[in-house]
Every structure is written in C-alpha cells, then in structure tokens.
N, C-alpha and C positions, 0 to 999 in steps of 0.2 A: 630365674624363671622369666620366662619371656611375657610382656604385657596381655599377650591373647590367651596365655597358657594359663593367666592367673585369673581372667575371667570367665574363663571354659570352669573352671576348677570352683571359682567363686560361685558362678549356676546351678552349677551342679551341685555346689551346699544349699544353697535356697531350696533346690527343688526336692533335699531332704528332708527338710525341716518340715514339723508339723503345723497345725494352724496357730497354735499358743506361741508356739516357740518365734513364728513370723513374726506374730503380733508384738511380741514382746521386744524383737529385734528392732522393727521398727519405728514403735514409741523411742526405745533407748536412741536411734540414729537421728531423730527428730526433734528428742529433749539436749542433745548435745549442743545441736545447731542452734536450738533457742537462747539455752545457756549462752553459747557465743555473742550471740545477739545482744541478749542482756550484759552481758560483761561490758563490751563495748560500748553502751550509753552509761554504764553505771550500777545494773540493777533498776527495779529491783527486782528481788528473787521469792519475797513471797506476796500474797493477793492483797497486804492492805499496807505493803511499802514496808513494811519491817517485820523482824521477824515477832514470833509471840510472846507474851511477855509472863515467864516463869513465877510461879509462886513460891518459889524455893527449891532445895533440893530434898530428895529421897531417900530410903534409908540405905548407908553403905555398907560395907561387912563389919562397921567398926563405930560408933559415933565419938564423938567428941573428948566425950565423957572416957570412955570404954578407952580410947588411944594410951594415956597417961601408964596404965599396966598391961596392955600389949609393949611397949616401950622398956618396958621394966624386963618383962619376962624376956624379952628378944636381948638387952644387955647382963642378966642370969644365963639363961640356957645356951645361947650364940654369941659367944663374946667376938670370937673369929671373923663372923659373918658380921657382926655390927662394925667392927673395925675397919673389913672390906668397904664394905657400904662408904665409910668415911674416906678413907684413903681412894677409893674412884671419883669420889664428891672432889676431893684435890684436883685430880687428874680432870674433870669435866671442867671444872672453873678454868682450866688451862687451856682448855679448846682441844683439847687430845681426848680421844675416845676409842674405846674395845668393844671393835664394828666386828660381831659375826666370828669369827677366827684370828680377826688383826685385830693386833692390840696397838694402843696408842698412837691409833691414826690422826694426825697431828692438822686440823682444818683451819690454824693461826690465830691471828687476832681479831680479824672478823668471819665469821661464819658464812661459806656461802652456803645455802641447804638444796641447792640444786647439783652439788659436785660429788661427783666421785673420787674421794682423796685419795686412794688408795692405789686407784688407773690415773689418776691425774687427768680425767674427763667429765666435762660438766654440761650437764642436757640441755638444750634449747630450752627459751621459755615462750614456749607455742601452748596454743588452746591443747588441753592435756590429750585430747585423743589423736593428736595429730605428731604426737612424740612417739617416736618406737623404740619403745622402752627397753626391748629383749636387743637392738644393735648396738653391739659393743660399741663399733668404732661411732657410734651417734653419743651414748650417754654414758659410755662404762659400762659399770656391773647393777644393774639399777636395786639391786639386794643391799647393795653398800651405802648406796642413795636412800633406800626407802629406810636401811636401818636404825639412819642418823633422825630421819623425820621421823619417828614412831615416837620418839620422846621418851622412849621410858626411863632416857637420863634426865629428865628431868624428874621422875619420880624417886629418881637416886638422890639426888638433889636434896629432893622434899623431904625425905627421909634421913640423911645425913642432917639436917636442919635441928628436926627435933629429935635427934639424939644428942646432939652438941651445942646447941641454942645459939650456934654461929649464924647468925642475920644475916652474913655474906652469902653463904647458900642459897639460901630462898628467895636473894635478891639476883642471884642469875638464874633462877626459873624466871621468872618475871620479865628481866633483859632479855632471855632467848627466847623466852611466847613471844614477848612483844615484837622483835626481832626477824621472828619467821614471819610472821602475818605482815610486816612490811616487805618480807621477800616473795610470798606466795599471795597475790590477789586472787580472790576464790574464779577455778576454772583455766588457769594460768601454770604450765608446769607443770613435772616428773609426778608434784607430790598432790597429783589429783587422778593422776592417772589409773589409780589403783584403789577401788570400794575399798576392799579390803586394810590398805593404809590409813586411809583415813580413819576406819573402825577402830585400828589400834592406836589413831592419834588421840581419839575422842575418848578410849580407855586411860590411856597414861593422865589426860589434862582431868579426869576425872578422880581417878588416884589423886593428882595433885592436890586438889581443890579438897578432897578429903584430909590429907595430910595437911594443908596450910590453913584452913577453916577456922577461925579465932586468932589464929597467929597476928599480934602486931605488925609484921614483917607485908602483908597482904596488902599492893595499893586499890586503895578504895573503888575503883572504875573496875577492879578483874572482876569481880562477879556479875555482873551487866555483860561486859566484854566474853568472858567463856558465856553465858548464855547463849549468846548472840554468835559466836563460835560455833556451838554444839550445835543449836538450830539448822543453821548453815551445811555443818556434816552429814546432819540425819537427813536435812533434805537432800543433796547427794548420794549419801548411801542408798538411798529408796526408790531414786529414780535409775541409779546404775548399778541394781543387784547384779551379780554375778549366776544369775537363774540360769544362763543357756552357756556362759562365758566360759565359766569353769565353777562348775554343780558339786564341791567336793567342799577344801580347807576355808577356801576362800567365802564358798556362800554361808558356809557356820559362821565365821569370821564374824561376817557382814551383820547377821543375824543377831549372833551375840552385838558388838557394836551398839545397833538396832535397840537392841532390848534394853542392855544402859542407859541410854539415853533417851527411850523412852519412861522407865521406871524411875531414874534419877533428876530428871527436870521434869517434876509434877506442877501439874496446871494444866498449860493446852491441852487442847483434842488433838495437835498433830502429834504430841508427844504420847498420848495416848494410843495413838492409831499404832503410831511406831513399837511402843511397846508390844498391842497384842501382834503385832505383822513379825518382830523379829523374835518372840518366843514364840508363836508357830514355828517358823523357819528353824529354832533350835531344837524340836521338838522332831519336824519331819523329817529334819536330818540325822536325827538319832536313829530313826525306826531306817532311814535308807544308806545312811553309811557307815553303818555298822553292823556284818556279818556275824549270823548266828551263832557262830562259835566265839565272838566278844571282838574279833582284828576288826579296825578299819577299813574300807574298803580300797586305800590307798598301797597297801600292803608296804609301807613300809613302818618301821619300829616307831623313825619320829612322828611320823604323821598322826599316826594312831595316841602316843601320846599329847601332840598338838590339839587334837580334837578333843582329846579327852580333859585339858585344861579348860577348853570351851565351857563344855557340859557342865564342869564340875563349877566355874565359876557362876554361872547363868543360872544354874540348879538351886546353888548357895545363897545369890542374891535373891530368888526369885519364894524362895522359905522366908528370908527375912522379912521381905513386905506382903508376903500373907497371901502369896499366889500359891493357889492349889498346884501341887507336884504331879504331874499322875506318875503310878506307880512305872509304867514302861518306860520312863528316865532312869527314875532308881536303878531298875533292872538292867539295863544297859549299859551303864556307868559299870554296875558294879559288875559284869559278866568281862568290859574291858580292863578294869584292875585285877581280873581274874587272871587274864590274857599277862600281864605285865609281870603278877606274883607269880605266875608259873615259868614264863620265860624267865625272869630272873632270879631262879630260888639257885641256880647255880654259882650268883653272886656276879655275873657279866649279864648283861643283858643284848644279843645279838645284833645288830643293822642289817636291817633289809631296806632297800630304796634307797632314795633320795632322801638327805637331812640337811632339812632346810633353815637350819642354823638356830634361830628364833625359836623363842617364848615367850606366853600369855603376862606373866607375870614379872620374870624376870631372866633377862637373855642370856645374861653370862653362863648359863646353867644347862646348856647344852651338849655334853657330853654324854655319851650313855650311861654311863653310873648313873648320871645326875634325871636321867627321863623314867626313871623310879617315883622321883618326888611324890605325883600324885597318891604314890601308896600310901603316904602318912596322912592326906587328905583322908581319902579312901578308909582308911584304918577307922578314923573317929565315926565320919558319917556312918556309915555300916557296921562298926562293933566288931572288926575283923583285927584280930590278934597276928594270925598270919601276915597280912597286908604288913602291920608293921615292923616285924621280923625283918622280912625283905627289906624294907624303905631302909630300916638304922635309925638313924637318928630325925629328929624330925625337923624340916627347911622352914626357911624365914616367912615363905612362903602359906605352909598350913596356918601357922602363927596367925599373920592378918589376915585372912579367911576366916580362921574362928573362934581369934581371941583367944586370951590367956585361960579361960574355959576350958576349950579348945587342947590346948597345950597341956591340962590337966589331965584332961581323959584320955590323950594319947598314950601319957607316961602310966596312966593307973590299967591300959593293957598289960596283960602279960606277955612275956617273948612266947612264940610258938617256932621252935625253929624245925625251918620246913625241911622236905626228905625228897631229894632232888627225885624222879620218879619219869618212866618215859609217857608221854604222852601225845595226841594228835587234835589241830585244830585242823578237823577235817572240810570244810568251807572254805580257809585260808590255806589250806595245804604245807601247813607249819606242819612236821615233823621233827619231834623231839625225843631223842636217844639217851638218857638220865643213869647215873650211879650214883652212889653216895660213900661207895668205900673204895679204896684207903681216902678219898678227897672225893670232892663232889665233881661229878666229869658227864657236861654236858653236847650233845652233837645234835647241833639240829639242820633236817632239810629242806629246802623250799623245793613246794612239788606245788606250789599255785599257782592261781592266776596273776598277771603283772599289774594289775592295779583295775583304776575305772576309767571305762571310754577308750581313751589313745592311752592311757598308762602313761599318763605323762611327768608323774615320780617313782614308777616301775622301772626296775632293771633286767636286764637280757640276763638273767642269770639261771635260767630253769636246771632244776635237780642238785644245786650248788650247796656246798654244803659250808657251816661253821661251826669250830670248837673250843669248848673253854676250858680250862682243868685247874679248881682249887681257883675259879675265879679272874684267872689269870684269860684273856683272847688267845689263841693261839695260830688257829687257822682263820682267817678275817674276811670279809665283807670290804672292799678298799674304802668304802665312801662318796662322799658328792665330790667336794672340794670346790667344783664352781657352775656356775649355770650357761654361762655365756663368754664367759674370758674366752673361751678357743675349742672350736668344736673338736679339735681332736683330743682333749683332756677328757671333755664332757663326756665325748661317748666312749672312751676308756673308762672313767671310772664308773661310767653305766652299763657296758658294754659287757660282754661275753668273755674277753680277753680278762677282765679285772676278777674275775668270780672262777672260784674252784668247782668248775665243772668242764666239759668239753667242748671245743671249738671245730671246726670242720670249714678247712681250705680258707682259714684269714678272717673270717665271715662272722658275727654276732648273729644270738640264733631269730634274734628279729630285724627289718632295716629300721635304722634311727630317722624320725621327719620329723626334721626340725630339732631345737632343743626340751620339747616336750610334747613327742609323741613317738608312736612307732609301728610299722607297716606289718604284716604278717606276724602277730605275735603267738606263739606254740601255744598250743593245748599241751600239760601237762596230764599223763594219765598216770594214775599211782595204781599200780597193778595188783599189790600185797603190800601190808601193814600188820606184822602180828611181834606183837611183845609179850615177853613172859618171865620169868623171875630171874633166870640166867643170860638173854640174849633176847635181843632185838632186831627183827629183819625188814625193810622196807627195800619196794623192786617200784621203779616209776620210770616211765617214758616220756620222750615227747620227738616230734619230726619238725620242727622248728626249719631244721633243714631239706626238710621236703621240696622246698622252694629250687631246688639245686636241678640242674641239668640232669643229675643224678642222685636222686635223693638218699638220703641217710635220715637213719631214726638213731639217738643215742635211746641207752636202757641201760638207767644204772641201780647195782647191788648194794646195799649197805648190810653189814650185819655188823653186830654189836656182839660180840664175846663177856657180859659182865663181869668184871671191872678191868678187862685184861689189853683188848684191843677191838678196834674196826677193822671190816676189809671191806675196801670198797671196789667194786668193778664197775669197772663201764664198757659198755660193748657198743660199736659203732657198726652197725647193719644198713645194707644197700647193696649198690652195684658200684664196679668203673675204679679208680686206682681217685684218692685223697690224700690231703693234705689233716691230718689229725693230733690235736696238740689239748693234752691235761693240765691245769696249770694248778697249785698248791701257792695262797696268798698266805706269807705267814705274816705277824705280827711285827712290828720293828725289833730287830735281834740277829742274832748272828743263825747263819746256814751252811751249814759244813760239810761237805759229800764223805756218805763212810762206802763201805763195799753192798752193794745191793741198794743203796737211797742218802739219807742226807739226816742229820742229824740238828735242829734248829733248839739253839739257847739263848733265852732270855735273861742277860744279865749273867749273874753270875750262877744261874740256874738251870741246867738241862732240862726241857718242860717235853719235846715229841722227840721220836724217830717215827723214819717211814720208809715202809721195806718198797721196795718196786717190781712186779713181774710184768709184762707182757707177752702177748703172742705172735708179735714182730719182733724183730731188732728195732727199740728204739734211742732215741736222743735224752739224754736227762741234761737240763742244764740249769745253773743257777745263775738268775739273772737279777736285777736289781727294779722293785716296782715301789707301786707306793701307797699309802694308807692315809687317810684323811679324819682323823677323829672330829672337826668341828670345819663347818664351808669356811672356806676360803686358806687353810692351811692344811700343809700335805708332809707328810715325813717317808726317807724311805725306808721301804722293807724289802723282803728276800721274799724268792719269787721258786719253786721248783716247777720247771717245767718237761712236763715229757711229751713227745715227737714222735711221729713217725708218716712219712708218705708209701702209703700201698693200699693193694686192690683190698677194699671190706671182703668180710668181715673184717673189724682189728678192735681187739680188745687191749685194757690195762688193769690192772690192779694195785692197789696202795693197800697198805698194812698199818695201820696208825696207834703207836704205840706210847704209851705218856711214858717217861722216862723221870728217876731221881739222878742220875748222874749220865754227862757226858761219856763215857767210855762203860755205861753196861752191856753186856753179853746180850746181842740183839735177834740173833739167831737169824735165819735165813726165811725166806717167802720165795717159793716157787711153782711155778706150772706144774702137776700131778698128771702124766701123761703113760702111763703103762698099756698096754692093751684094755680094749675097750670094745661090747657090744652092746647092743640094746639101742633103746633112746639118746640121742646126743649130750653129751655131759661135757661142762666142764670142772676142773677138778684144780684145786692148791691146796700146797703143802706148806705151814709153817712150823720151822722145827727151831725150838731153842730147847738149852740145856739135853734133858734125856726124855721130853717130851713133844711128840710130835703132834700137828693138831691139822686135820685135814676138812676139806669144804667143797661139797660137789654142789653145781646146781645144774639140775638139770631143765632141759629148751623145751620138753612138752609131757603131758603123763605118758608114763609107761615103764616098766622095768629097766634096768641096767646095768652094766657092770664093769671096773672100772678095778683092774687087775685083781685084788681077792677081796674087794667088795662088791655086794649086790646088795640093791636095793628098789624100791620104784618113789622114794622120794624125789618130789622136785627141789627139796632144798634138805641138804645131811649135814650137818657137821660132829666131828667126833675126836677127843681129844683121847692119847694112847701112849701110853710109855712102857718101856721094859718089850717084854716078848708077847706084844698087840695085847697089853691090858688097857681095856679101855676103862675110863675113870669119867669121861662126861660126855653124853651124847643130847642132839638136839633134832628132831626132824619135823620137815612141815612139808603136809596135803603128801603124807605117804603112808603105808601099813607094817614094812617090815624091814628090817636092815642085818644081811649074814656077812658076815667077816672071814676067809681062810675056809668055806665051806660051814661053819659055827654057825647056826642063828644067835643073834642079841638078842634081839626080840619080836615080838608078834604081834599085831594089831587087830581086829576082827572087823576093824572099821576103818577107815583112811582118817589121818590126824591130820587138823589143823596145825595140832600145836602140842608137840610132845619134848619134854625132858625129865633128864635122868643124870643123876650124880650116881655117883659111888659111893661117897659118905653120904646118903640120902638121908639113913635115921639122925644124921648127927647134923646134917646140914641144912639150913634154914629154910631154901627152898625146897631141899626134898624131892619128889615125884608128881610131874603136874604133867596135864595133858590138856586139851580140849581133842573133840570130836567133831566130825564134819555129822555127825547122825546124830547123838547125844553125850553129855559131860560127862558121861559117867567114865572113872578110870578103867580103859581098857589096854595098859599101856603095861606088856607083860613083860618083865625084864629074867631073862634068862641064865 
C-alpha cells in the first residue's frame, strides 16, 4: 500500500472514531512517547521515583499451608501428569521447550527471549511500539516469541521443585527471571509490545512466588524484586489497555492480569485502583462477550474456552478474598459450560475459528479434548454432575484452583452420563444434529456470525458443517496452524476452501485484510430449524458471494434420517456460467473412491461413506489437505472434492452414512426425476437393500406432484419397501401426502412438524406432530 493510500485510510479511521475512543487513542500515543522519554534518562516511571512499597501478598487459590496436600492429592489421583510435570522441568533446564505445537524447541545455552527459534528470527530491540510484531520477515511468528516469554515454564519449574525437592529447579526459575529482566529493559522489545503478555507474565511470576514462598531455595532480594516487577507491569497494563485495540481476548486478558495484581500485592492505592479497574473490565466483559445463548462472541471453540479460563480464574480468586460475586458472573460462566457440556457430550468437541494455541493455566493442554477442562472446574462450583461426565477425569488444573477439597467434591459427584440430543445455539448459530444409538453421532452447522468487529479469529466458513461418530472427528474443521508464517496457509486454513461447504469461482465467501480481519463478511440466514424424535432439518443461506459480477446465493439442506444418515444439499442460485467446488475435509485417514462417492477409514476402522448426486456432470476428486490439531503443526488428510463449471442453477448432494466395515452394501443416492407438475421440487432417491427412501423439497408452498406422489409439503421424506409399503414418513409446513392415487394421510391444518413410524405402538417415538395453528394431534394416518 502506497504511503498516501495508508493516510487517506488512516483518516478516514480517525474520522470514525467516537469522542472516547480519540481520547483514549490519544493518551495511549502520548504515554508511549513519554515512556520513551523516560527510558532514555532512566526512569523514573512512577511519581515519588520508585515504585510502591507492598505490604505483602494476597490470598492465592492455595496458601502455604494448604500446598503440602494439594501435592499429595495431585501425586494420588495424577500420577501421569505429576511425572509429565517433571520430565518437561528436565527438558526446560535444557533450554529446549514445547512452544505452541513445536516441541523441543531447542533456544541453547544461553537464552535469547527476543528470538523466534523455530523461524530462526529474532526482533529488533526498538521502543516496543515501534516493532511490527505481525511481519514475519521482521520478527518471525511473534506467538512463538511471546510463548517462550509468558513464563509459564517457569511455573512448571516451580512445580516440578516441590514435587521432587530437587533445588536445581527452582534455581533456574531464578536464573531465567533474572536473566530476562537483564535482556528486556522495561519498554524495550517484542516482550512489551503486547498488554496482554505482560498480564500473562505477571500471572505465571505470580504462580511462581506462590509455589516457592517458604522454600529455602528463594534468594532473598526476589520478593522486593517481583514487587517492583509487578508494579512496573500493572503500570503498563493500564496505560496500554487494549479498550479500542482489540476489545475481545486480549482486554479480558489485560483485565484479568489487572485484577491479580491488584488483589495480590496488597497495600498501595495504585494496586487498589488496579484491582477495582481490572475486575470491572472482567465483569463488563462477561455481560459483552458473551452471547445469550452461553458462545463467545469470537465464535470460535478455543476462544470461548480461553475466556472462560479467565472468568473462572478471576471469579475464584475474587471468592477467596471476600469480593462480593454478583450473580450475572455466576450465570455466565455457567450458561458457557453449558455451551461446552452440550457440544461435547458427543465425546469430540468441534473447532470453529482460529485456535490460538495457549492457555490460562497451562499450555500443553490445548487440544480439543483437552478445552473440556473447565468442565471439572465447572462441575464443583456449580454442583453439575453432568459437567463432569463430560470433563472424565479431573485435570491438574481444578486441583490448584480448589484444593484437595476441591478434589473431593468432584469425585463425591455422581456420573450423569449425558444423551447426545440435537440442539440450537440460536444467537451463535451453532446447529447441532445428535443421536445416541447404536453410538452417539453428532453433526453440527455453523449458520453464524464470524466473530466481533473484523472477525479477526473468524473463518470464511458460513453453512460448514462437522461430524463426529462414537467420539471419533470425522468430517473437520482444518484449524489455524499459523498466524503470519505465510499468507497463503493462513487464509487456506481460514478460508472457504479449508471448510465443508461451498466455494464459487476460486473465491472465499469473505475478502481476507490482512491476517486478522475480513471485508464483506455474509449474513448467514437460517431459514428453518425443526427437530423431532426421528429426523432433523436445517435449510440456511447466505450471498457471501453477492459481491460477484454475477451473484450467487448458496442454500444449504441438511436433514438428519435418526440414526441412519444425512443428506445434505447445496444449491447454488444466480445467474451467468461458475466455477462451483464442494469440498469434504476428512480427518487424517485413508479415502478411497467406491462407485457413487468415496469411502474414508480411520485406522483400521471404516468410520463414513458418502454417496454423491448432482444436477450437473461433475468432477469428484481426492486430493490431499490438511488438519492442524494444535498452532503451529499440521498433518495431512484427505480431501473429497466435487466440481463442476456451469450456468446456475447447480446443485450437489452428499449422503453421509457412518459405516462398521469397509466393504458394506452402501446402496445408491440419486436424482428422483419422473414427471413432474405443480410447484418446483426437488426430489432423491436413496435405495439400499429392499428399502427405498425418498426426499422432495419443495422451492415454495403449493401442491405437487412428482410421478405417483402428491403432496404440498415443502419438505417430504418417506422410507418404502416391498410393493410402496411405507414404513416411515416425515413432513414439514405441509397437510397431506397421496402415493399411487392412495392417501397416507390427512392433515386439517398444515404441520410444522409431523412423523409417523409403522411400529409406532412398539416404537419409542411413536406418532408426534406439531401444528402451525395448534399441538394438538391432527396427524391422521390412513
């Protein structure tokens, strides 16, 4: 961008800004330059030449006392995990560390803490806002940079210490504070450039000082020195909130930080200030980024449990020293562990967004299995039984939060094992498609918004869907993998192309600016949502590619057949001849083309088939993509993609069938094209064994007919064997459906939502309906 292009642009953000948001821009641009200032003679940085002088510390989740049997219980119930702990304490004393997705990133014999070891790129050390933190070819991946400074190896440290009373340990936490404060002079460097770092540095040295507190091993000057550390940070945190910067993880972050270190170095009034300033901040940001249906407003899986480490820690500490809770935390917290135990009762728990590698507590622990944790927190405070079903077992984590107490009440839960069930987080536009038999088989869609502001840990993925079955991922979410390594990974694994839904002529259905943000992002509209005891239908648009010379809207079908299969259609509407491409991201595992689709095993397991029709000739091809369980590493998987360039309309359909073996009888998925009057329908046929199973939906009300059926549902399905005996039907926003000239049945009122088994009296859900007038059963079966 050209220098007059980036001032026109720069203006023109001024002139949006409101009066607060100036004001505030402009103190932060005015206190940097002073900072500078001060650096350069020396300081000092606060009004009477030093900083305040602490009267001690605050109460932690754990005292002194209370450690000795958190310690115990953590080498009873985690023996695994204590071991861990130790054998990475090995590995950190080596200078080798597991940054994010890379393990045993190996930074030598002396540490530099400005380097990125990983890109072999080490940032300037300029006044910190004068680094550009996001240019690769300037500093590397500065995720990799800021991970090593967050310290929270040294809290592994700390902990390995006193579980094995090896004095070595705890003498390189010491070595390495000491170490970085001679490599970082406050305002100097990558590792100031970020409120948000610093909060999580002043968390980890805070852990520390808890864990080493009595310990002989402690030289005598640290606690003077971390005061005068913390000091330092809060004054930086507070002058460079993240209020206008980035109003989402980062200002929780900041806030939380804030609170610690105001609640924990008791005495001064500036740590007092800090205190009530950054439990506001975690307070406001409960009530603002956190949508009414319990998701984050980030929309992605990690983020939302990132946040919610926040809350849960800030809440916890904030009980112990006798700060009134108000109840709209409580409520909040627990509406988003609601969001968590629902999404994972399946046993996976989905990725949506960007995952930003990190955690509050402890990093290694970022996988999605592992972003459950909070359940077992969750579980105690609240008295949710369910919560800790889901969770399993409970992490090292809950433990120091609330003590072997703590640890007690979780185990004196009883299991409540949950019943996977479809459900909608209609604010977030989570859609979730649930069965529980033979195995628990969960599909869920994103029909929402892509985040807050620019979406800038939003994915282009509108209508996308993911599947798990019996716990296992099947159909995936690719992942982050990296933020700035190379913009074309970046906007692949954010992009349109990495997500199982529709593409149109090359194009992501938003433009990407920059590596966190994005231009024209779709409105998602979810047209219908109706679930019921046999089947599940969700119908959701968006024009994402409106934007086009020729616009196109996709509009995709899902229905759910309980426990049997999906089908999903996608129909691509416009004008003018397209480039149209479906893609299916599977899980790492083998994908094998059988006659009509492709056939994907896991291991030694057959886990889907997926039948394919369209209304063109198209392209299927298996091609090779790829999945990132944790940032910064990427595995490949298999990729089904289907093709086709012509004049819209052009439709696809997928048939998704969970499978126990490789080579079962898969039966056919086809276009249902016989003669046709009435209202425009479309129509498929899935036939395996001796039972046929057919699916009209029809494009607006009105009657039709569809070779010797007639009906005026907008959506029929009907499964049929032998000589048209039908055995299950399902109809929604229709009244009546005849077969061969036969009525089935009769309605006196148009259904939302009708089904009908054949074993009704013997089968569990029986005869259910709802009414667009009233519930009452009018669902007359002939």
């Amino acid at each position: 961008m050209s220098l007059s292009n980036r001032w026109l642009k720069r203006g023109k953000r001024i002139m949006e800004m409101d009066w607060d948001e100036l004001r505030v821009r402009t103190y932060q641009e005015f206190a940097k330059r002073w900072d500078l200032a001060l650096c350069q003679i020396g300081g000092p940085f606060f009004r009477d030449g030093r900083p305040p002088q602490l009267q001690g510390f605050g109460r932690f989740f754990f005292t002194e006392e209370e450690a000795p049997e958190i310690l115990k219980c953590l080498r009873d119930r985690l023996p695994e995990a204590v071991e861990g702990i130790v054998k990475q304490a090995e590995q950190i004393c080596e200078h080798r560390f597991d940054l994010l997705g890379y393990e045993g990133v190996d930074y030598g014999t002396k540490i530099d803490w400005h380097l990125d070891a990983v890109h072999g790129k080490r940032a300037p050390r300029r006044p910190w806002f004068r680094v550009r933190y996001l240019d690769f070819d300037e500093v590397g991946d500065s995720k990799v940079t800021w991970e090593l400074n967050r310290h929270q190896h040294l809290v592994t440290l700390a902990k390995a210490y006193r579980f094995t009373g090896e004095a070595r340990y705890a003498r390189e936490v010491f070595r390495q504070w000491y170490d970085w404060h001679d490599q970082n002079s406050y305002g100097i460097g990558i590792n100031w450039a970020s409120s948000l770092e610093v909060a999580f540095r002043s968390l980890s040295w805070l852990w520390v000082w808890y864990l080493l507190n009595g310990c002989s091993t402690v030289p005598q000057r640290f606690p003077s020195d971390l005061q005068r550390a913390l000091m330092l940070n809060g004054r930086h945190i507070e002058r460079f909130l993240s209020t206008y910067f980035s109003p989402n993880t980062h200002l929780l972050g900041e806030g939380t930080g804030l609170f610690f270190i105001g609640t924990l170095c008791s005495g001064p009034t500036l740590a007092q200030r800090w205190q009530k300033l950054g439990w506001q901040i975690v307070l406001r940001e409960a009530e603002r980024q956190v949508r009414p249906d319990g998701m984050h407003f980030e929309q992605s899986t990690y983020y939302h449990t990132y946040a919610l480490d926040f809350f849960l820690h800030s809440r916890i500490l904030a009980g112990l020293n006798g700060m009134a809770v108000p109840a709209m935390l409580d409520r909040t917290m627990e509406k988003m562990l609601d969001v968590l135990c629902a999404l994972g009762r399946a046993g996976s728990l989905p990725q949506f967004g960007d995952d930003d590698g990190g955690r509050v507590f402890d990093p290694r622990r970022s996988r999605a299995g592992e972003l459950l944790d909070p359940l077992a927190t969750g579980a105690v405070l609240f008295d949710r039984a369910d919560f800790k079903t889901v969770a399993g077992a409970i992490p090292e984590e809950t433990v120091w939060l609330l003590g072997a107490a703590g640890a007690r009440r979780f185990e004196g839960l009883s299991l409540q094992q949950p019943t996977p069930t479809s459900f909608a987080l209609e604010q977030s536009g989570i859609y979730v498609m649930s069965s529980s038999n033979p195995e628990a088989r969960q599909l869920v869609i994103d029909a929402g918004p892509h985040g807050a502001g620019r979406a800038g840990h939003g994915h282009a993925d509108a209508l996308s869907v993911q599947l798990a079955v019996n716990g296992q991922p099947l159909l995936i979410d690719p992942g982050t993998f990296a933020y700035v390594d190379s913009d074309a990974e970046r906007n692949w694994f954010r992009g349109t192309v990495g997500h199982n839904t529709a593409q149109v002529d090359d194009l992501s259905q938003a433009e990407p600016s920059g590596s966190f943000g994005w231009e024209g992002l779709p409105n998602v509209r979810v047209e219908r949502w109706v679930t019921g005891k046999t089947f599940d239908l969700f119908v959701g648009s968006h024009r994402g590619y409106g934007r086009l010379r020729h616009p196109v809207q996709h509009r995709r079908y899902v229905f759910y057949s309980k426990p049997n299969f999906w089908l999903i259609r996608d129909v691509l509407e416009g004008d003018g001849v397209h480039r149209v491409e479906v893609s299916w991201h599977f899980a790492p595992g083998s994908l094998s083309p059988i006659p009509g689709g492709a056939t994907f095993v896991n291991g030694e397991q057959a886990a889907l088939a997926v039948l394919i029709a369209s209304s063109e000739a198209c392209s299927r091809e298996i091609t090779q993509g790829w999945y990132s369980p944790i940032y910064g590493r990427k595995e490949p998987s298999p990729i089904l993609r289907l093709g086709s360039r012509a004049e819209l309309p052009v439709e696809f359909a997928a048939l998704l069938i969970p499978v126990a073996k490789a080579d079962a009888a898969l039966g056919l998925l086809q276009l249902f094209e016989p003669s046709h009057t009435g209202v425009p329908v479309r129509a498929y046929r899935y036939s395996a064994a001796d039972v046929a199973n057919y699916m009209f939906f029809a494009n607006e009300a009105g009657s039709w007919q569809v070779g010797p059926w007639v009906s005026d549902a907008r959506f029929l399905f009907c499964s049929t064997s032998g000589d048209e005996n039908i055995s299950r039907l399902v109809i929604c926003d229709g009244s009546y459906v005849e077969l061969s000239g036969r009525q089935i049945f009769k309605s006196e009122v148009p259904l939302i939502r009708g089904e009908w088994l054949s074993d009704a009296p013997k089968h569990p859900a029986g005869v259910d309906l709802e009414s667009s007038v009233h519930p009452e059963n009018v669902l007359l079966p002939v």
